[in-house]
C-alpha positions in Angstrom: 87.3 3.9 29.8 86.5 5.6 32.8 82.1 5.8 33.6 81.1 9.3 33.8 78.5 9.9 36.8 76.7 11.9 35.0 76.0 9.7 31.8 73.0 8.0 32.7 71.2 4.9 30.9 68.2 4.2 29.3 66.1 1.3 29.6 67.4 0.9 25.7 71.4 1.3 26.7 70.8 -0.8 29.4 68.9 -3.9 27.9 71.4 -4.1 24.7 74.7 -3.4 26.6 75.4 -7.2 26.2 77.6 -9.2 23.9 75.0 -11.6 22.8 72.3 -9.3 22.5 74.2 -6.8 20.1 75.4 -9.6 18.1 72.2 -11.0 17.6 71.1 -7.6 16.1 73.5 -7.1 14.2 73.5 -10.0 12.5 69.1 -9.0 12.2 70.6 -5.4 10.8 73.0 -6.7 8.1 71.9 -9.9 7.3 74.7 -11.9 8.9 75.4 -14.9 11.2 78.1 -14.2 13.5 77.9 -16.6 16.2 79.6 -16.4 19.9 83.5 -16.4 19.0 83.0 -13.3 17.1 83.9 -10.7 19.7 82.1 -7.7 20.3 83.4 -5.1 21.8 81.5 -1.9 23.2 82.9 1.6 23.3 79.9 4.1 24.1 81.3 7.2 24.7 80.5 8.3 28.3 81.4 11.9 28.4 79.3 15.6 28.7 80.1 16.4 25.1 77.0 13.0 24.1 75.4 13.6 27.2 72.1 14.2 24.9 72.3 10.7 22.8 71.8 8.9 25.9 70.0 6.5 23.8 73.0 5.1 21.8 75.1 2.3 21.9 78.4 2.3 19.9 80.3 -1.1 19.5 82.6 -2.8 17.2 82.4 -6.1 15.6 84.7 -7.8 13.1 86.6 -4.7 12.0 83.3 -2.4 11.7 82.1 0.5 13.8 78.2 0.2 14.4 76.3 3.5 16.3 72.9 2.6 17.2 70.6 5.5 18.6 66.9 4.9 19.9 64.7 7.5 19.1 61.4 8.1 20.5 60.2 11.6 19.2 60.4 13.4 16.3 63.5 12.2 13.8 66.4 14.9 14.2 67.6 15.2 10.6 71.0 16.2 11.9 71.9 12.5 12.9 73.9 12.6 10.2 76.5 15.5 11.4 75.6 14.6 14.8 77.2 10.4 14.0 79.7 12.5 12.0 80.9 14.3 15.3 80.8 11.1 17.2 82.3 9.4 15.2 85.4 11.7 15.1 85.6 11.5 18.7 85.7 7.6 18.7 88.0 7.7 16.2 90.4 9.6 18.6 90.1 7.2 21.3 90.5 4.5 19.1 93.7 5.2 17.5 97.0 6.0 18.4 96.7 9.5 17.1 100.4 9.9 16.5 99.5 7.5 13.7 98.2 10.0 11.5 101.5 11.8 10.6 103.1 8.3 9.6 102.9 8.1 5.3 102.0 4.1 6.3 97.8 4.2 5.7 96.3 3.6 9.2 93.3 1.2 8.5 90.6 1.7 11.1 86.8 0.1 12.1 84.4 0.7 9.2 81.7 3.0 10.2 77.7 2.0 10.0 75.4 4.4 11.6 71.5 3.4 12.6 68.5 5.6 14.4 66.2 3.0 15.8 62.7 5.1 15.4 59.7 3.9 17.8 58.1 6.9 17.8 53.8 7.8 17.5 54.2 10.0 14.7 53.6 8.4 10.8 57.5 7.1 9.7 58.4 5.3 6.6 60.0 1.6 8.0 63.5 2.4 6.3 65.0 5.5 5.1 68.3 6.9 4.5 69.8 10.5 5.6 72.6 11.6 4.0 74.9 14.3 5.8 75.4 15.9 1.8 71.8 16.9 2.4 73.3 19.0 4.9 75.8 20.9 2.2 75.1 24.8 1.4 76.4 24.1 -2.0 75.6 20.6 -3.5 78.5 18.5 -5.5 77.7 15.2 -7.5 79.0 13.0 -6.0 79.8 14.8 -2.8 83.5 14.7 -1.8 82.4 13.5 2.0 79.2 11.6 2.7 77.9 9.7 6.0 74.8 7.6 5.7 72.4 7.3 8.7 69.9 4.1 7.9 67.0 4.8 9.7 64.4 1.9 10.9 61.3 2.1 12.5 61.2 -0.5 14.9 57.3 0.0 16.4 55.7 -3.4 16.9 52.9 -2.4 14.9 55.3 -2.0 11.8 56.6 -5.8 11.6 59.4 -4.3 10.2 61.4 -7.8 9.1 64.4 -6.5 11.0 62.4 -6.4 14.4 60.9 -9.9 13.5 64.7 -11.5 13.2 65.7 -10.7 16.5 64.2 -11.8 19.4 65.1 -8.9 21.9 64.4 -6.5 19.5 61.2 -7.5 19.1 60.3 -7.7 23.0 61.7 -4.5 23.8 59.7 -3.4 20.9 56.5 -4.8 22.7 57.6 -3.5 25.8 57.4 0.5 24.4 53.8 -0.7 22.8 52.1 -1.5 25.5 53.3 1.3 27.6 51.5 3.6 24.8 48.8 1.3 24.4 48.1 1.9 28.8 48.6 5.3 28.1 46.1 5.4 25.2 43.5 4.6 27.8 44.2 7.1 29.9 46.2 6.2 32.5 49.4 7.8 33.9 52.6 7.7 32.4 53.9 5.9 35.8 50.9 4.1 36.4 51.6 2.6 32.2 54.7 2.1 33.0 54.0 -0.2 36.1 51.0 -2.1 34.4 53.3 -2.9 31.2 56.5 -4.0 33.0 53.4 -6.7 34.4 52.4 -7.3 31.5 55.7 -8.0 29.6 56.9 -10.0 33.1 53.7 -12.3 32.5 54.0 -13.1 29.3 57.7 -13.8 29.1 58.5 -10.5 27.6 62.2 -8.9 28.3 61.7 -11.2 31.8 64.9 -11.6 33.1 65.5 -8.1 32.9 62.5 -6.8 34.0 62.6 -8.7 36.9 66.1 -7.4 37.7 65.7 -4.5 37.2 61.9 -3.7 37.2 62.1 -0.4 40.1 65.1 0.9 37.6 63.3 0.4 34.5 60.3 2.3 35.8 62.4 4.9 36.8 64.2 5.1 33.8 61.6 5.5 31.5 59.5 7.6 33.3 62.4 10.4 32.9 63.4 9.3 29.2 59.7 8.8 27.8 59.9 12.0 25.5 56.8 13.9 25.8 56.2 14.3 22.5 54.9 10.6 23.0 52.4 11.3 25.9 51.1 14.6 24.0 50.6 13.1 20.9 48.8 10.2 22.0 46.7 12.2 24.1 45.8 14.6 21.2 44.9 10.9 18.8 42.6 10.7 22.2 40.7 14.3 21.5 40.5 13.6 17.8 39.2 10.3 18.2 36.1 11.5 20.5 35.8 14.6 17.8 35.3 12.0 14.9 32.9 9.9 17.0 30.5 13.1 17.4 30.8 13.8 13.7 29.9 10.7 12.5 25.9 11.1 12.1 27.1 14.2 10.3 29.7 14.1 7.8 31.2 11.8 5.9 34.0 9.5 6.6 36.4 11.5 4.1 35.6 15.0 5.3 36.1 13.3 9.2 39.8 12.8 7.8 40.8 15.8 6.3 39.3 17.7 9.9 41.0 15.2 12.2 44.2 14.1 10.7 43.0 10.5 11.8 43.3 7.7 8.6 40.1 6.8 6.8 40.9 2.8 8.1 41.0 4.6 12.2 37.7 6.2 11.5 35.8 3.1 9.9 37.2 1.3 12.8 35.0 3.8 15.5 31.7 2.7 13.1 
């Protein structure tokens, strides 16, 4: 398949576009062990049509079709019909689509869809959209479903899945202590900078960083949605405004006016 020019990676595309790495979590995602002579094979569509899931990585391993999609802001609860659409269009590049009008059934790659979620805003660890959701009219059971499982990968979740594969779980750290630098103020480039450090230090997603450290800043300067930087920087102004009303009002009441947890506000006392 031909690169398009103007598909560009993330730091997430780039890190996982690797056999090994893929494999490994997979095997974290559906509780299997493949080991090296299972082939993986990736086929991320690189065209303007996907231009705007820049943060996915489609492969195929042992006869299944696995779309994984990073997602730093809010959850889009179209993934379904968006995976739907992708799908479709990997299905066509796939197959010999002269296939179709032969009465022989054409078996083809079983299709798992995932939304990696490391975003600020509260998010259960697992949950399931469903593109029936999506239906004007509702059937039971719906004569065509598609199942997005989505995880939330952010360090401070230990989700189990993040904890069974290595790389996961440093790129994972990677993303927290850029927020954590930018909890205390500093820049988005200037967290950036002081986290790739960090991670480079302490063995953290080394190799790669060290490679490709100038990139990687780049990179996720541009990608780092926005909605990140605003709302940590709005946790910022409600954590000074619950300091101030601590003499005042009770932890409770603090809550409800902030939005902050009753466990952040005992942790200012």
């Amino acid at each position: 398949m031909n690169t398009n020019k103007k598909y560009k990676d993330s730091v997430f595309t780039r890190y996982f576009s690797d056999e090994q790495k893929l494999r490994l979590l997979y095997n974290a995602l559906e509780g299997t062990n493949y080991g090296e002579e299972t082939k993986v094979n990736i086929i991320t569509l690189e065209d303007v049509l996907f231009m705007n899931l820049k943060n996915d990585i489609c492969f195929t391993i042992d006869n299944k079709f696995i779309i994984l999609i990073e997602h730093q802001s809010t959850i889009n609860n179209n993934m379904p019909l968006r995976c739907l659409l992708y799908i479709a269009r990997e299905y066509e590049k796939l197959i010999d689509k002269n296939i179709v009008y032969k009465s022989t059934l054409q078996k083809i790659p079983t299709p798992h869809c995932y939304v990696l979620y490391n975003g600020v805003r509260n998010y259960p660890k697992e949950k399931i959209l469903k593109l029936s959701d999506a239906f004007l009219v509702q059937q039971n059971p719906p004569e065509l479903e598609l199942t997005v499982k989505v995880i939330n990968i952010n360090y401070e979740e230990n989700h189990s899945i993040v904890q069974q594969c290595q790389y996961l779980k440093e790129y994972s750290y990677f993303i927290s202590v850029v927020r954590a630098y930018l909890e205390k103020g500093l820049e988005l480039n200037e967290a950036i900078v002081h986290a790739v450090k960090i991670c480079i230090d302490k063995n953290v997603m080394k190799e790669f960083l060290e490679k490709n450290s100038s990139e990687v800043i780049n990179m996720l300067f541009t990608e780092f949605d926005m909605d990140t930087a605003i709302e940590i920087w709005k946790k910022e102004e409600k954590i000074e405004i619950a300091k101030n009303l601590l003499d005042v009002l009770d932890i409770e009441t603090i809550s409800k006016k902030t939005g902050l947890s009753v466990e952040e506000i005992k942790k200012l006392m």
